[in-house]
Structures are given as structure tokens and as C-alpha cells.
TIRO-2110 file (N, C-alpha, C; in Angstrom, 1 decimal):
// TIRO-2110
23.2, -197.7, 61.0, N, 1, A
24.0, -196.7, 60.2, CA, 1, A
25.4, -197.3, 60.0, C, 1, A
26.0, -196.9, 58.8, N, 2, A
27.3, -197.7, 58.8, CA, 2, A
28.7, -196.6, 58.9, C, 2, A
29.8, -196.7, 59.1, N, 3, A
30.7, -196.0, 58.8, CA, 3, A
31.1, -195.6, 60.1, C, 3, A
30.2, -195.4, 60.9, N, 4, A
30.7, -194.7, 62.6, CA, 4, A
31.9, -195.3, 62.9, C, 4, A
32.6, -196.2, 62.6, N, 5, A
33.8, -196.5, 62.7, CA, 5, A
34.6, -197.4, 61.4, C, 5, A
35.6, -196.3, 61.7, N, 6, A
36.5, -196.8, 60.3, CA, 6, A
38.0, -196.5, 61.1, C, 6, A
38.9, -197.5, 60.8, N, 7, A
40.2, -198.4, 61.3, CA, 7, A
41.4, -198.9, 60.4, C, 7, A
42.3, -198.0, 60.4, N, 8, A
42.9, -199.1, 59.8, CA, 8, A
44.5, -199.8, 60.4, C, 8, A
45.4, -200.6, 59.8, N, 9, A
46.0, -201.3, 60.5, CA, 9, A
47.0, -201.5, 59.6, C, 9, A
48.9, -201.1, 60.0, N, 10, A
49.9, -201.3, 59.6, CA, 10, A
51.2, -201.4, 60.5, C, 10, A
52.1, -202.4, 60.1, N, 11, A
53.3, -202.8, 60.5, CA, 11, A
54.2, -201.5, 60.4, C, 11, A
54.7, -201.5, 61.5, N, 12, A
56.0, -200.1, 61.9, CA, 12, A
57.0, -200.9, 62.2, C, 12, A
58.3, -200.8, 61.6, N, 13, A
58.9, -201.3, 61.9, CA, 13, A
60.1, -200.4, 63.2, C, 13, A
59.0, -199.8, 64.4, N, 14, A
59.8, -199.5, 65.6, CA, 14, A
59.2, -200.1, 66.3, C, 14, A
60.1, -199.8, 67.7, N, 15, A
59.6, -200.7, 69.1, CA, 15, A
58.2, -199.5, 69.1, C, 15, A
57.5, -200.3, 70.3, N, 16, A
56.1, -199.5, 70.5, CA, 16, A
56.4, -198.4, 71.0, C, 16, A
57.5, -198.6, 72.2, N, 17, A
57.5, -197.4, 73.2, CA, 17, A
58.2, -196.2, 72.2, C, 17, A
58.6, -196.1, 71.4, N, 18, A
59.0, -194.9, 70.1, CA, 18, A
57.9, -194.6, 69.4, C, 18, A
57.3, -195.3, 69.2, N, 19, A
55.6, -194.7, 68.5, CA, 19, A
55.0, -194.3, 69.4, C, 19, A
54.9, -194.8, 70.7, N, 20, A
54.1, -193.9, 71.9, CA, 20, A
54.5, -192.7, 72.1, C, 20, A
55.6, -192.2, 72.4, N, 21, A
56.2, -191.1, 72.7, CA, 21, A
56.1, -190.2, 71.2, C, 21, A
55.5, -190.5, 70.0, N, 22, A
55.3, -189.3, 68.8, CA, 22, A
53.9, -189.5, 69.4, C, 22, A
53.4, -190.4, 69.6, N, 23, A
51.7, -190.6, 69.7, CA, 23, A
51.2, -189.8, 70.4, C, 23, A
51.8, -189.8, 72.0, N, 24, A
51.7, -189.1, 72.8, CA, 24, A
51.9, -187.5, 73.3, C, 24, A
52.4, -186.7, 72.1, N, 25, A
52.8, -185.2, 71.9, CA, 25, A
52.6, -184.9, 71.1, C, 25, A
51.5, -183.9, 71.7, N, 26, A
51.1, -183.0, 70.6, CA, 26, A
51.7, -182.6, 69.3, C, 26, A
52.6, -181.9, 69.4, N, 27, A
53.3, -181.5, 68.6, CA, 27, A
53.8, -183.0, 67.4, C, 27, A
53.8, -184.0, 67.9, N, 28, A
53.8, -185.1, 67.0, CA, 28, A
52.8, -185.7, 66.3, C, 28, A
51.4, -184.9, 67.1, N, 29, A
49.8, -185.2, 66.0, CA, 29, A
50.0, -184.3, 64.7, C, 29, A
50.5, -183.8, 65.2, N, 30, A
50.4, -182.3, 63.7, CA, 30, A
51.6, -183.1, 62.8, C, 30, A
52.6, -183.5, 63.2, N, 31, A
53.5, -184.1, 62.1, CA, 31, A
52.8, -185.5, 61.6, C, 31, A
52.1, -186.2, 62.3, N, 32, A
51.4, -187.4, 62.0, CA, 32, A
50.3, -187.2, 61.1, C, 32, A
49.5, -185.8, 61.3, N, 33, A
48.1, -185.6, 60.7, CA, 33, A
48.0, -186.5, 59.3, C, 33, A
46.6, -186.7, 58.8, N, 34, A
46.9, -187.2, 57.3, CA, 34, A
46.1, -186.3, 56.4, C, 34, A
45.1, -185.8, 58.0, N, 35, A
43.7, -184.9, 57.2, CA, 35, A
44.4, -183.3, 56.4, C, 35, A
45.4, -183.0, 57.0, N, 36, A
46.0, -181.6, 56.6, CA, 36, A
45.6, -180.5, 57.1, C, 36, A
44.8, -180.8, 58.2, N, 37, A
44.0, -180.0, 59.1, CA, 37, A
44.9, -179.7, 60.5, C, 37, A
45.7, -180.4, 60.9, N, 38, A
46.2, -179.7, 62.0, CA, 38, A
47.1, -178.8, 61.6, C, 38, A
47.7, -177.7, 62.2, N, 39, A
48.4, -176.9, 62.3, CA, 39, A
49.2, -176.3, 63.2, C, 39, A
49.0, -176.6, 64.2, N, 40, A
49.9, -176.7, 65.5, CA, 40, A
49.1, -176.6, 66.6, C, 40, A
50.3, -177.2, 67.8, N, 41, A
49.8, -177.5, 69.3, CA, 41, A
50.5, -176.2, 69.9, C, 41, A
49.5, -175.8, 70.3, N, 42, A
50.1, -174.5, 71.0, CA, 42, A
50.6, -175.3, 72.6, C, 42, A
50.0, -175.8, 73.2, N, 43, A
50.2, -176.4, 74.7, CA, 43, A
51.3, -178.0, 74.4, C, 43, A
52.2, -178.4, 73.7, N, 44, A
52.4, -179.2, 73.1, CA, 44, A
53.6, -179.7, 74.6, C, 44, A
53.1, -180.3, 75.4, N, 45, A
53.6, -181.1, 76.2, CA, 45, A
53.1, -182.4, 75.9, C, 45, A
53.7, -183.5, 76.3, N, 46, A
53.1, -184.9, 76.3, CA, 46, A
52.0, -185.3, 77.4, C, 46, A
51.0, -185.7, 77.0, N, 47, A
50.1, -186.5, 77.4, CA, 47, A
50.5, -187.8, 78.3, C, 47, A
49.9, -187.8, 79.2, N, 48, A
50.5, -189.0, 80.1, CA, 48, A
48.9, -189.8, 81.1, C, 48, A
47.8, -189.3, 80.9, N, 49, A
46.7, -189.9, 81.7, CA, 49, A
45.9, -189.5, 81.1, C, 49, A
44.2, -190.7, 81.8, N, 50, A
42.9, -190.5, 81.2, CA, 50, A
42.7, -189.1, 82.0, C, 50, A
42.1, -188.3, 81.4, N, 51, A
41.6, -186.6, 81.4, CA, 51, A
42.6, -185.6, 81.4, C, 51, A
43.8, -185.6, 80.8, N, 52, A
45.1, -184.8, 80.6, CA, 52, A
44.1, -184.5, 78.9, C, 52, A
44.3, -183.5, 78.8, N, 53, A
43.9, -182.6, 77.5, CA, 53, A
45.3, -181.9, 76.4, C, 53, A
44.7, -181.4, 75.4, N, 54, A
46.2, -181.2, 75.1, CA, 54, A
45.0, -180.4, 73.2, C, 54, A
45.4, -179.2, 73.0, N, 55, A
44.8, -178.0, 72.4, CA, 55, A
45.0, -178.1, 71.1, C, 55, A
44.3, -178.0, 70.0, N, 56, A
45.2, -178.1, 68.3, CA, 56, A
44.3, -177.1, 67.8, C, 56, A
45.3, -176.5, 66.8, N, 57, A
44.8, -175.2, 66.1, CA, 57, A
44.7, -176.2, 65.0, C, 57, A
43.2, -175.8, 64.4, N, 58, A
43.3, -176.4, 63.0, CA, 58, A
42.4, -175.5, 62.2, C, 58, A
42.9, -176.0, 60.8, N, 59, A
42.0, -175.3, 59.3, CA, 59, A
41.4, -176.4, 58.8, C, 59, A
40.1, -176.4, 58.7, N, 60, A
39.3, -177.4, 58.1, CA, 60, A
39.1, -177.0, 56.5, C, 60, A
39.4, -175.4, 55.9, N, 61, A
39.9, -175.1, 54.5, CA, 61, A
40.5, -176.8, 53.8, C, 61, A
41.4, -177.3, 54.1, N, 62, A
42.1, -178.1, 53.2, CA, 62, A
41.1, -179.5, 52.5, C, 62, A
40.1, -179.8, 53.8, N, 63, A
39.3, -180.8, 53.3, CA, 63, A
38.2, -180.2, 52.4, C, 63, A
37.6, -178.7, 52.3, N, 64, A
37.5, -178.1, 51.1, CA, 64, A
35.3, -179.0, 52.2, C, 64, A
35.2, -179.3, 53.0, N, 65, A
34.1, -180.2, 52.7, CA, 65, A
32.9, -179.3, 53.7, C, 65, A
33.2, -178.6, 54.8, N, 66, A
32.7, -177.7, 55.7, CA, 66, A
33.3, -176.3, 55.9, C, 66, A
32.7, -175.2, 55.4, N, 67, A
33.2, -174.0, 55.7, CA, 67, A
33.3, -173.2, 56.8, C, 67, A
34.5, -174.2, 57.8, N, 68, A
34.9, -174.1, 59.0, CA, 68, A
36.0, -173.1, 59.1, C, 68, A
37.1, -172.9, 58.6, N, 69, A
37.8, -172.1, 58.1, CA, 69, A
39.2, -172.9, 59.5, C, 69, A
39.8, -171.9, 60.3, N, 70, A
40.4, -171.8, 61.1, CA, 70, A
39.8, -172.1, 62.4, C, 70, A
40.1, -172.9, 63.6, N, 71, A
39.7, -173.0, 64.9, CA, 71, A
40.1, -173.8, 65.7, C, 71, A
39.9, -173.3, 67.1, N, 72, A
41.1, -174.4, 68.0, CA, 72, A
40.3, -175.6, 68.6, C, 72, A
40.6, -176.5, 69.0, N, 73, A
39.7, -177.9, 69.5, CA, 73, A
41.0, -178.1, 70.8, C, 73, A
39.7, -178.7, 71.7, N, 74, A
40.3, -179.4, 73.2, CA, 74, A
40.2, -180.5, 73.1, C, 74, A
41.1, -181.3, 73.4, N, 75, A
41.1, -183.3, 73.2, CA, 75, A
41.4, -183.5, 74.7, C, 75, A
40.2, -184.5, 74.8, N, 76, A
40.6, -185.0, 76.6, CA, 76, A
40.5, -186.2, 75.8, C, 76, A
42.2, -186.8, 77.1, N, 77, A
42.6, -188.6, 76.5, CA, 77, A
41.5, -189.3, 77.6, C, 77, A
40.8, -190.2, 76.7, N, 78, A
39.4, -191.1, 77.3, CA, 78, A
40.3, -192.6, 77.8, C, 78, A
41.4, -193.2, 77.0, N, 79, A
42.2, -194.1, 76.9, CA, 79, A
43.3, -194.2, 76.8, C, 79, A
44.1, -194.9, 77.7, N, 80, A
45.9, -194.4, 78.1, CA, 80, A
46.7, -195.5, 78.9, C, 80, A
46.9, -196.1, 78.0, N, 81, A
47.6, -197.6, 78.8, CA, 81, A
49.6, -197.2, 77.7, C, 81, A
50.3, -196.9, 78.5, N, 82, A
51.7, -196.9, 78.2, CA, 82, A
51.6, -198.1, 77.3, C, 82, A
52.2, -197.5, 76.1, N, 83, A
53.2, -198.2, 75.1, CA, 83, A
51.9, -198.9, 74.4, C, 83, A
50.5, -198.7, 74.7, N, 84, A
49.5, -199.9, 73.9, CA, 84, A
48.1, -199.2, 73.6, C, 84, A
48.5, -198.0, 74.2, N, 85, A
46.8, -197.3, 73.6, CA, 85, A
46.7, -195.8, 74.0, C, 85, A
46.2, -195.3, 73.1, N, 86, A
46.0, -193.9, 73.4, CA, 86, A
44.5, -193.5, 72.4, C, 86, A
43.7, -192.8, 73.4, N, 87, A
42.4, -192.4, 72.6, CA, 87, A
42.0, -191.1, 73.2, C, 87, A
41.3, -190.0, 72.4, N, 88, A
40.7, -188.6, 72.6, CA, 88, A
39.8, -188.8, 72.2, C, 88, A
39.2, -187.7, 73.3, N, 89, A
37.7, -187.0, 72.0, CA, 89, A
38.1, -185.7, 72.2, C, 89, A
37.5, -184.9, 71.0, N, 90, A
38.0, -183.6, 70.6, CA, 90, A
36.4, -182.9, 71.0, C, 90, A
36.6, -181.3, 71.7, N, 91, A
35.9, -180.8, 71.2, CA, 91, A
36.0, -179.4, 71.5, C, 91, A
35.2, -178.6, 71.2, N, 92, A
36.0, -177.4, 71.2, CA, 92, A
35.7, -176.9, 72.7, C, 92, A
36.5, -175.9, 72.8, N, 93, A
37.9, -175.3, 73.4, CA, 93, A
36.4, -175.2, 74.7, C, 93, A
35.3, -173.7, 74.7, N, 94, A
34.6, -173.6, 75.4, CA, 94, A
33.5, -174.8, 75.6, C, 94, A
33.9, -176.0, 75.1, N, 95, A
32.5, -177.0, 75.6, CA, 95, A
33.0, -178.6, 76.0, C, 95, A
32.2, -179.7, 76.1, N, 96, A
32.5, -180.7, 76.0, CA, 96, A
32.8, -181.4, 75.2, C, 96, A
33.4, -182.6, 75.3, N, 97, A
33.4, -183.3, 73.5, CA, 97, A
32.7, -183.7, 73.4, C, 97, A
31.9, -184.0, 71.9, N, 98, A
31.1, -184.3, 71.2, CA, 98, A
30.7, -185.2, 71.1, C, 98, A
31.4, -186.4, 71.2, N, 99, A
31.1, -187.7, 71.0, CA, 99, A
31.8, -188.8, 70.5, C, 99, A
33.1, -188.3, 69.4, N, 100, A
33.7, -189.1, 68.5, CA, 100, A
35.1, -189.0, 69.4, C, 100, A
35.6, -190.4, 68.8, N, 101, A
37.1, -190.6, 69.5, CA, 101, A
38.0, -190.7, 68.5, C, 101, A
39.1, -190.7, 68.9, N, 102, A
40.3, -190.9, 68.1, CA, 102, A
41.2, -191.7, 68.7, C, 102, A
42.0, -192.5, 67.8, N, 103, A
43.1, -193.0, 68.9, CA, 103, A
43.7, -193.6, 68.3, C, 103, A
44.6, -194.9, 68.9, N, 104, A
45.6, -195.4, 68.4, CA, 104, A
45.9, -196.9, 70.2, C, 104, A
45.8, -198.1, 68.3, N, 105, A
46.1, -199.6, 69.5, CA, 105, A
47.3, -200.0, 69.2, C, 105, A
48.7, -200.2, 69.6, N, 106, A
49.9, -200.9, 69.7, CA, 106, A
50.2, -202.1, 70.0, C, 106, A
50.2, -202.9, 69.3, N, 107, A
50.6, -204.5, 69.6, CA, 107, A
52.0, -204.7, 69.0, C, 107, A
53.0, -204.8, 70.1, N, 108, A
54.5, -205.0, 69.9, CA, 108, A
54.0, -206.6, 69.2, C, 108, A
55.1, -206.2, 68.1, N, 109, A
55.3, -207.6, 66.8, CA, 109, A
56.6, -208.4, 67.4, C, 109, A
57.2, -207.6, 68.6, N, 110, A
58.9, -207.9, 69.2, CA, 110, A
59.7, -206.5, 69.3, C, 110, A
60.8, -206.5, 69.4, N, 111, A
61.8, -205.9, 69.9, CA, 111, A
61.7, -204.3, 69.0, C, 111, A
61.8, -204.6, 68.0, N, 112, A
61.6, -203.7, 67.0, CA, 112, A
60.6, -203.7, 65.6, C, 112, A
59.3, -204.1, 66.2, N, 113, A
58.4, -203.9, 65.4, CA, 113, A
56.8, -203.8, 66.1, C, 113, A
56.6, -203.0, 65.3, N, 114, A
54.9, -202.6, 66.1, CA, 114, A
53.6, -202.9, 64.8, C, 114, A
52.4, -203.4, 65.3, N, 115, A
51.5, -203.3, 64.9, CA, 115, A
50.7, -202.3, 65.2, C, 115, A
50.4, -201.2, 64.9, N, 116, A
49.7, -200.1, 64.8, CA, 116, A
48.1, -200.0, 64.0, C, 116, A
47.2, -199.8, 64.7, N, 117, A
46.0, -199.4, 64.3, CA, 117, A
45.7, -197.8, 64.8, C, 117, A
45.1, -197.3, 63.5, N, 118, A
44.6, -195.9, 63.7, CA, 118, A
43.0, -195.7, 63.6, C, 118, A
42.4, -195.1, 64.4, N, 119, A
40.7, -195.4, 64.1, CA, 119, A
39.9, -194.2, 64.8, C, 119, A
38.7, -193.7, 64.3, N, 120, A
38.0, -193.0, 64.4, CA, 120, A
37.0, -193.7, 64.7, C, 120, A
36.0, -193.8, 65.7, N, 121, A
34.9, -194.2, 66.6, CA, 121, A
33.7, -192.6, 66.3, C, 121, A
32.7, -192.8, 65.6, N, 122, A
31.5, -192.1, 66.2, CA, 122, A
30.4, -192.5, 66.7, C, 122, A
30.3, -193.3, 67.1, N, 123, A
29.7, -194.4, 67.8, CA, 123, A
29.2, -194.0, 69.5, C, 123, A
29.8, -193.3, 70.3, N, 124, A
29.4, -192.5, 70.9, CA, 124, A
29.0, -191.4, 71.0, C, 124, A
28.9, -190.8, 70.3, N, 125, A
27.9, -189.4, 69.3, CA, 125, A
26.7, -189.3, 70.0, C, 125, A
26.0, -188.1, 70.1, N, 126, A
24.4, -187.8, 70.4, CA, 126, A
23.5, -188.3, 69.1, C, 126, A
22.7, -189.6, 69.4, N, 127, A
21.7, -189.7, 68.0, CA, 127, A
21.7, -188.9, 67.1, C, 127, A
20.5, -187.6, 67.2, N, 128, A
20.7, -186.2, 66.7, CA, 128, A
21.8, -185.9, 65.9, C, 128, A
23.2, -186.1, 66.6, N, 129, A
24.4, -185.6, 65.6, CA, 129, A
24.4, -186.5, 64.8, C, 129, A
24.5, -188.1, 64.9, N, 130, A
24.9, -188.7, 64.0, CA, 130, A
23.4, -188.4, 63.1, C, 130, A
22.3, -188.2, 63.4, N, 131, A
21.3, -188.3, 62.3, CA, 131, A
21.9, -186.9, 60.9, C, 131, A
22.6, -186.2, 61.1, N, 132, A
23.5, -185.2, 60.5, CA, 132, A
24.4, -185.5, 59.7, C, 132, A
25.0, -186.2, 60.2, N, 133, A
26.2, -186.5, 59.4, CA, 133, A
26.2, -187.5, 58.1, C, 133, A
27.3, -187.1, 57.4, N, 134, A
27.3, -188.0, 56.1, CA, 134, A
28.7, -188.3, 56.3, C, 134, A
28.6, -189.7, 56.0, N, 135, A
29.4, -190.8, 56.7, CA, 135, A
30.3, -191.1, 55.0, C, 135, A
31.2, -191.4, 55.1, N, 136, A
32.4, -191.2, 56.2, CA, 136, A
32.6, -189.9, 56.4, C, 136, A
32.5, -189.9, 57.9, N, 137, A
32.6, -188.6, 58.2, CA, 137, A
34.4, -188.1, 58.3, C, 137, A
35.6, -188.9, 58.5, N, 138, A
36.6, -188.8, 58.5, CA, 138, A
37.0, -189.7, 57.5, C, 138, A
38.0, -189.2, 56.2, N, 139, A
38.0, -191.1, 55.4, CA, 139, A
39.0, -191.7, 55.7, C, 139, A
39.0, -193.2, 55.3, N, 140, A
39.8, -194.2, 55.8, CA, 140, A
41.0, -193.6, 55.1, C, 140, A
41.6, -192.9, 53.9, N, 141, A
42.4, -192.2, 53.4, CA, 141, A
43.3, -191.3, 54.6, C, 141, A
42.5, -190.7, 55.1, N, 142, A
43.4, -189.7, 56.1, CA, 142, A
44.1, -190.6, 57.1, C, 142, A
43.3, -191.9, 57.6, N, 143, A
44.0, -192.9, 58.5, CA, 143, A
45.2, -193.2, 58.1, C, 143, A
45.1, -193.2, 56.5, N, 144, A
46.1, -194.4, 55.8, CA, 144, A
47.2, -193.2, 55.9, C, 144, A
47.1, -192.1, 55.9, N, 145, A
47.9, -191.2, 55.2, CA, 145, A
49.2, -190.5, 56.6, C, 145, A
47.9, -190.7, 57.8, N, 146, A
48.3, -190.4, 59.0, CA, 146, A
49.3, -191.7, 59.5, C, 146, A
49.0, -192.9, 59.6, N, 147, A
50.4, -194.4, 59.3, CA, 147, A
51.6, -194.4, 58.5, C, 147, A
51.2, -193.5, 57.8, N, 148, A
52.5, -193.1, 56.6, CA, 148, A
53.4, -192.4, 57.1, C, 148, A
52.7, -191.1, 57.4, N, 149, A
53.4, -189.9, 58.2, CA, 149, A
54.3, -191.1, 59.5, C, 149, A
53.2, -191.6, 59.9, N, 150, A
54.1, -192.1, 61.5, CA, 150, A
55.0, -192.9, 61.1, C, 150, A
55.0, -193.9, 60.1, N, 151, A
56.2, -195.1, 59.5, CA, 151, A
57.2, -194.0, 59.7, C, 151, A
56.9, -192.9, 58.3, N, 152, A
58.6, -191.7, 58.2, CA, 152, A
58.7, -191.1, 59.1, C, 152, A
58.2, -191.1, 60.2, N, 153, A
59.1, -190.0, 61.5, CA, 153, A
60.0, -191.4, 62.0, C, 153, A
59.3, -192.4, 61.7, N, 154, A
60.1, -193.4, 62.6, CA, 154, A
61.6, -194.1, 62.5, C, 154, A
61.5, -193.9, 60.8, N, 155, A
62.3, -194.3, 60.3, CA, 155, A
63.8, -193.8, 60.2, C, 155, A
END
């Protein structure tokens, strides 16, 4: 099956450890989003380890594609190396996560510049779910859109 992972990759012109610290707070996924689906972190402290969680209220309305409406999701960080990686899986609030990750790879370019990749992994999914889904299930658009967002906070 194809699409289970989709990536993409852009030059920031900040140091890494300034992109880690929006990366790493909640409250800075919602300003980063690209999907238009988050809407706030109610628990919005920074994330600092693998199994630190961290809550997002979202509307899936905007993607117009599942009539999900409003609802909150739990993200436990699976991947957490300061200033070079950060990755979740979401899932909701009363269960485990589901399968798919999220995250973000940092490769300092030097002093003041980052290489940033943003990517969605379904690849560890239950068969069954992925036999469900219609791929892309997140688009490379929302990636591109969510790099955008992060360039102008940074800027």
C-alpha cells in the first residue's frame, strides 16, 4: 500500500534549538497546524520526554472529509532527542494510540539555520485500520502548510 508515509522537507532560517522549543509546546502545534484542525491545547506546557502527553482540542469540520465535528485527542511523545526530533501518536483521550505518528527531524545547517522535515508515518497502524483508509490519509499540503506556519513564527 502506498502513502503510509508522506514527508516533507524545508530550510528555516533559525537555530534548531528555537524551532524545538515552538515544536515542543503545545500551544505552538496549534499556531504551526497546516490541517486547520487544531484549536487549542488546553494542558499547553512543554513536552520534554518519551511518554510526556500533551491534549488538543480539535474540529475535523475544516477538512470537510469525515463527519467528526469537534473532539479532544491525547498525544504520547514516542521520540525525543533535544534540538533533533520530536514524534507523537495521537489518540483519543479515553484509549490508546492508534497507530500513526507525527513528528518532526532537525538537522542544524549551522548557527542559524535548520533543516526541518515534517512527516506523518501510518505504518504502524493495525492492518484492519489501514485496510480502511483512503490514502493520503493526511496530505502532503497540510505538511507544506504546517513549514510555513513554523518559517513565520520564526521569523
Amino acid at each position: 500500500m502506498t502513502g503510509q508515509r508522506i514527508a516533507t522537507t524545508r530550510r528555516i532560517d533559525a537555530p534548531a534549538e528555537r524551532i524545538f522549543a515552538l515544536i515542543t509546546d503545545p500551544s505552538g502545534q496549534v499556531a504551526i497546524d497546516g490541517s486547520g484542525m487544531l484549536i487549542a491545547a488546553p494542558d499547553a506546557r512543554p513536552v520534554g520526554a518519551v511518554g510526556d502527553t500533551f491534549i488538543m482540542n480539535m474540529d475535523r469540520e475544516p477538512l470537510g472529509d469525515l463527519p467528526m465535528g469537534k473532539y479532544t485527542v491525547k498525544n504520547t511523545i514516542v521520540r525525543f532527542e533535544s534540538d533533533r526530533e520530536l514524534a507523537w501518536q495521537p489518540g483519543a483521550v479515553d484509549r490508546s494510540p492508534i497507530g500513526h505518528t507525527y513528528g518532526y527531524t532537525l538537522t542544524p545547517l549551522g548557527p542559524d539555520a535548520t533543516e526541518v522535515t515534517s512527516y506523518c508515518d501510518w505504518s504502524g497502524a493495525h492492518p484492519k485500520l489501514l485496510e480502511m483508509l483512503t490514502w493520503p490519509v493526511v496530505p502532503l499540503s497540510a505538511l507544506e502548510s504546517s513549514l510555513d506556519n513554523l518559517q513565520r513564527l520564526t521569523e
